[in-house]
N, C-alpha and C positions, 0 to 999 in steps of 0.2 A: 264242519268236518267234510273233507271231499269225499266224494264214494271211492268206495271199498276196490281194488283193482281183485282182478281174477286170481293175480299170484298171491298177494297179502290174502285172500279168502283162503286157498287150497293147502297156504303153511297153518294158519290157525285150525282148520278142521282136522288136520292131519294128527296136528301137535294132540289136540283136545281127545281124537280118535284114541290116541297111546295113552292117555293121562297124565300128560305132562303141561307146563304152561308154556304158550306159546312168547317166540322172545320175538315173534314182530309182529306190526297190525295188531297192538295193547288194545288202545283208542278207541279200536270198535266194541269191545268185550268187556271195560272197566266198566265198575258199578261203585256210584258214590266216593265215598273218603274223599271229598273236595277239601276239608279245613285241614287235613294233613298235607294235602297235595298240594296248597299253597302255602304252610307252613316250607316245606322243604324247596319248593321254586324262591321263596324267601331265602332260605337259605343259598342257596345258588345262585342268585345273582348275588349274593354277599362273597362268594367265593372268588365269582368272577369281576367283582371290585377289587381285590386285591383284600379281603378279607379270608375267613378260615369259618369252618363249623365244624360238630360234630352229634350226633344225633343215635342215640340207641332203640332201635323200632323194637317194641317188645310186644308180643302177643303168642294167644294159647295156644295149641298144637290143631293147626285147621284155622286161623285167624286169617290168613293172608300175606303175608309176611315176605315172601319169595315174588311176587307179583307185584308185593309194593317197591321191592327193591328194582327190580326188573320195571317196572315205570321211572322211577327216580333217575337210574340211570340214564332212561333217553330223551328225558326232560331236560337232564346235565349236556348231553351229547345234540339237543336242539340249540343250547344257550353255549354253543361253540365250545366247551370243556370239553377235556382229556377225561374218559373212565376206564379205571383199572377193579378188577373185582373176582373174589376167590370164595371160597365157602371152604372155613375152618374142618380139620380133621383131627384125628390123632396122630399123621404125618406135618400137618400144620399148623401152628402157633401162632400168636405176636410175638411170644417170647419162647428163648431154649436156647439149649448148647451142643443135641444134635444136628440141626442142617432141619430142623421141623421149621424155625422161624424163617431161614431161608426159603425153604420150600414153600412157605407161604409168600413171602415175594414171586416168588419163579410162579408161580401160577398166575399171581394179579396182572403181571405184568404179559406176561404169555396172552393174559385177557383184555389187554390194552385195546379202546376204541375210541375213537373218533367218529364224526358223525357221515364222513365219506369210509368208513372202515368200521359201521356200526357189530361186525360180528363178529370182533378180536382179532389179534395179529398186526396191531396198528403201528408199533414200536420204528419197525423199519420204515415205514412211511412220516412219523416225526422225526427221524432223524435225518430223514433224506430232506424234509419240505427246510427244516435248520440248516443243513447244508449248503442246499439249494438261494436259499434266502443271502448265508453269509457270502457268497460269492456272488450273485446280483451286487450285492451292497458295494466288496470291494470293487469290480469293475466300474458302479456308475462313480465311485470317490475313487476312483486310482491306487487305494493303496491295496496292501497283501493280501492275498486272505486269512491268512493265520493269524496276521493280526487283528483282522477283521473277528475272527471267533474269539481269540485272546480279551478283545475290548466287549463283546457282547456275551462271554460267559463269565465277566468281571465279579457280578454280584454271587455266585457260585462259592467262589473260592474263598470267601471268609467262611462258607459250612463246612463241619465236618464230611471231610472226604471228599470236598470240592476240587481239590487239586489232581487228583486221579479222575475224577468222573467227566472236566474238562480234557484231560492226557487220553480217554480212550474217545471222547468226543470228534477231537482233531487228526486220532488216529483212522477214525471213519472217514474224514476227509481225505487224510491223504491216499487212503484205497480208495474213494470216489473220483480221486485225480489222476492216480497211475492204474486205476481197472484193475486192482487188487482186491479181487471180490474175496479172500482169505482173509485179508484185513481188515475188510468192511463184517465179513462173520465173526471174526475173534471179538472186535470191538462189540457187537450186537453180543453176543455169547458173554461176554462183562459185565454188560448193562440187564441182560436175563438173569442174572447172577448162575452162569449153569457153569462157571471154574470152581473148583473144590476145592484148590491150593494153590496159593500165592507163588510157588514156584510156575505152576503152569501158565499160570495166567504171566507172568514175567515173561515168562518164553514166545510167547505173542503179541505183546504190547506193552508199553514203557510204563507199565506202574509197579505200584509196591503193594498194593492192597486188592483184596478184594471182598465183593460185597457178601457178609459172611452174617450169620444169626445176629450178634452185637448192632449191625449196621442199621437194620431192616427200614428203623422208624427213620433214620436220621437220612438213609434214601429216598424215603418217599418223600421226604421236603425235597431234597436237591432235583427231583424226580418233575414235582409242584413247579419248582423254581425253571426249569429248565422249558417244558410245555410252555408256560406262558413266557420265557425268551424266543421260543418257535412262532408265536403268532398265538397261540388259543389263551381261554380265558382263565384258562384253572386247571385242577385236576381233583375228582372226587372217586375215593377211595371206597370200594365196595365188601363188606366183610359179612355173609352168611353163616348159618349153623355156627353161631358161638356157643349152643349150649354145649360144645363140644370143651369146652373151658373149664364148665361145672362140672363135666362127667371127670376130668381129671381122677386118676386115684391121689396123689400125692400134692397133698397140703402146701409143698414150698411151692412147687412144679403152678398151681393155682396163685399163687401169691406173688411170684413173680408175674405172671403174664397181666396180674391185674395190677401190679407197679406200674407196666407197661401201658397199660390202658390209661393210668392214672395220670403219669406223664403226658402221654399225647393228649386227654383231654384239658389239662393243665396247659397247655401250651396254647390250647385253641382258644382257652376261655381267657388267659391272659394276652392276649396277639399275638405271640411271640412266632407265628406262620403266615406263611400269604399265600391269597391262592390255591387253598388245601381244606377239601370240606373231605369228612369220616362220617359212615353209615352203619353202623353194625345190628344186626339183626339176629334175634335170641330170643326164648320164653321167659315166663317169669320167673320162673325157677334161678335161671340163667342170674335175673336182674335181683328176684327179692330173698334168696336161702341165704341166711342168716350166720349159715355152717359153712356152706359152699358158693355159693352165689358170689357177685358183686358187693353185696348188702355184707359180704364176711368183713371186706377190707373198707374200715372203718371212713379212711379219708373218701374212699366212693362214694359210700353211704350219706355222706352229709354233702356231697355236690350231685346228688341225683333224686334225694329225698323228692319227693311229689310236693306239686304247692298246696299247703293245707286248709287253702280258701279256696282248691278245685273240689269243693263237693258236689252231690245232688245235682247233680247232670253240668255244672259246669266243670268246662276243660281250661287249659292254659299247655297252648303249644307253645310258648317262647323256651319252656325250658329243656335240656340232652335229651328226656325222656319222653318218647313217642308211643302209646298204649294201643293197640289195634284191638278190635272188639270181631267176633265172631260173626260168620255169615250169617244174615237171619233170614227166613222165608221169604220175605218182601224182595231182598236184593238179590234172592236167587231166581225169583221172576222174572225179575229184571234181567239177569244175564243170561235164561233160557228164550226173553227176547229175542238179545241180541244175537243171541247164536242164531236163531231163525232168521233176525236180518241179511249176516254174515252169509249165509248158504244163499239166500234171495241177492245176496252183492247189495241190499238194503235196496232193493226195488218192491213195495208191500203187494204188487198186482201177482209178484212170483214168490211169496210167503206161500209155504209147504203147508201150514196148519194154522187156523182161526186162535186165536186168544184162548177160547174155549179150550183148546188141546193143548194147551200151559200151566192152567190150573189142576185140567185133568192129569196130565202126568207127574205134577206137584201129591198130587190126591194117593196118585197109587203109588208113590214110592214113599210116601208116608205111611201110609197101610202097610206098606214091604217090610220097608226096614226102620221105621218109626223117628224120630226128629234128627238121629244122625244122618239123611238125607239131605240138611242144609248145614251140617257140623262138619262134617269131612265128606265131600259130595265127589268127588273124584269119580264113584262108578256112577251117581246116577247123572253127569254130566255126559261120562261116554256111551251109555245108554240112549242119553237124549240123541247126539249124535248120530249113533249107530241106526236110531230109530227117524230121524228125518234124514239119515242117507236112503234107507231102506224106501222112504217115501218117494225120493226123488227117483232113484233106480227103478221103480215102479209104478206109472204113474194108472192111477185111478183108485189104487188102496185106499180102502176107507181106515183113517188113523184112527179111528174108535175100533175097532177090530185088531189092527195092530198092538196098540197101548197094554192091550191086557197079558199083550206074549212078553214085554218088556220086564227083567228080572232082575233090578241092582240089587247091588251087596252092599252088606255094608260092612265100612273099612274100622280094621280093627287100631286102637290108638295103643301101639307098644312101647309104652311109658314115653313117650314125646318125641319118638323117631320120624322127624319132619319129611325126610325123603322120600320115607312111607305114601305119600300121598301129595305130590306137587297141583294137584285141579284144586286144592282146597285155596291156596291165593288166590283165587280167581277174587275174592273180596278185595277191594279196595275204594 
């Protein structure tokens, strides 16, 4: 691992300061989940073969969950993939027929990255580098450029709604030709899916459709398909807070959207996509209620069932189902370590506090607020923080004198409200 630069240090302490996870400089701050972590690099370079995955990371409220996603993706965006990624609301679905399951597009895609544009907004920059590309090509062969994208978004046009999504493709080109930056936004504003109504969207650009709730899944293939005709390897698809699925009130309203899941995992597990890995991330509840859950829609249930020779401490990651296990004291160690590296820029001569003063403030936040200190640790991480700023801003403070002022709380768990507490992924 190279060392730590000054600016990747001062987002992480910053992020960790608020209680929130930091979305760069991971690397210095993971703790373990190695056989997951290359479970899923497994899975991604299958993606960027010209394969497909899908994968549902499931753990308790405080497992880790949102950091393992938040790794995956820049593991995707190291191995040259497109990631697009949203966290489910009650404004958005997989599935609906108010503009929920749009809105869930418009967000993933709004959160488009690439690995030169790791921090979203990347959309206009793949379409310009497709652009860019088709016209090299036509100039070094002589021929047009339109026929040039005509012939390289060929395999497009056999998917649903290929033929429109090549028509607003080409319509960005020709605003890239005549400096019609209205053209080049319309077509962008198409591809965001932010037109409401097919009349509007006519009035801008030569199609007949637009990408509307029905569409959503059958986008993100043409979406897949499109990135890797750009140059990259794939594209993995990033879905948070599904237990927002199970909180559903209405039974159809759940039954469809898990159709929906059933289909795309269906697709994945038969080939029937290239290029298109899914990640979705939920509690158990989410995966095992019986009434509500995944486990309700029967065909789910018997393609996600656990393997029943994983007992007794053995696992089996080959199959959708990913199970995260809660922080435990040891790996909380471990990652009040590394935050002491992190502040040192991992130089050990400029280490703020002896090992000794890691145990000890493991000691007193157990005494504080008793084992929920390694279960949903959010405050006694910003705590630690707050407590080796205070050291550094100060220098000669004896941390044994300080430690005893140090007062985390602890976070209360309102029936699985994951937002409640983003420091708890810090596990992985």
């Amino acid at each position: 691992m190279s060392a730590i630069r000054r600016k990747d240090r001062d987002l992480i302490l910053q992020a960790l300061s608020a209680g929130v996870v930091p979305r760069a400089g991971l690397r210095y701050i993971q703790v373990g989940r190695s056989r997951e972590v290359e479970a899923l690099v497994r899975d991604i370079d299958r993606i960027a073969d010209g394969g497909s995955s899908m994968r549902f990371l499931i753990g308790e409220y405080g497992a880790g969950k949102t950091f393992f996603l938040n790794l995956v993706r820049l593991i995707a965006l190291e191995r040259k993939c497109v990631t697009i990624h949203a966290d489910l609301a009650p404004d958005r679905r997989v599935h609906a027929t108010g503009g929920q399951a749009r809105g869930l597009y418009a967000e993933a895609v709004r959160n488009m990255a690439t690995r030169t544009r790791p921090e979203g907004g990347a959309l206009p920059s793949v379409v310009e580098r497709f652009v860019t590309e088709c016209v090299r090509e036509a100039e070094a062969t002589g021929s047009p450029v339109e026929r040039t994208i005509d012939r390289r978004l060929a395999p497009l046009l056999d998917m649903l709604g290929g033929h429109d999504f090549a028509a607003v493709l080409k319509a960005y080109w020709r605003g890239h030709e005549e400096g019609d930056e209205a053209l080049k936004s319309s077509a962008l504003r198409w591809l965001r899916a932010e037109y409401a109504t097919k009349t509007e969207a006519r009035q801008a650009l030569p199609v007949r459709s637009i990408i509307d709730d029905a569409d959503v899944y059958d986008t993100f293939k043409l979406l897949s398909g499109f990135v890797r005709i750009a140059g990259y390897a794939g594209m993995l698809v990033v879905f948070d807070e599904m237990v927002n699925l199970y909180k559903l009130q209405s039974a159809q309203a759940r039954n469809q959207n898990y159709e929906q899941i059933l289909r795309m995992l269906n697709d994945v597990l038969q080939g029937n996509v290239e290029g298109l890995g899914f990640v979705l991330g939920g509690t158990p509840d989410f995966l095992l209620d019986s009434r509500r859950g995944l486990y309700s829609y029967q065909a789910l249930q018997s393609r996600l069932a656990e393997n029943s020779f994983a007992t007794e401490g053995r696992v089996d990651m080959s199959g959708p189902v990913l199970r995260l296990q809660s922080l435990s004291p040891e790996d909380l160690l471990i990652l009040l370590s590394n935050i002491r590296a992190v502040f040192a820029l991992e130089d050990p001569e400029a280490y703020l506090v002896p090992d000794q003063a890691l145990t000890a403030f493991m000691e007193h936040c157990n005494r504080r607020i008793g084992e929920a200190y390694f279960r949903t640790p959010r405050n006694t991480i910003k705590a630690f923080v707050q407590f080796l700023s205070v050291l550094e801003q100060n220098p000669g403070t004896d941390w044994r004198a300080l430690i005893g002022g140090v007062a985390p709380e602890a976070e209360e768990d309102e029936g699985g409200e994951e937002a409640d507490d983003e420091l708890v992924d810090l596990r992985i």
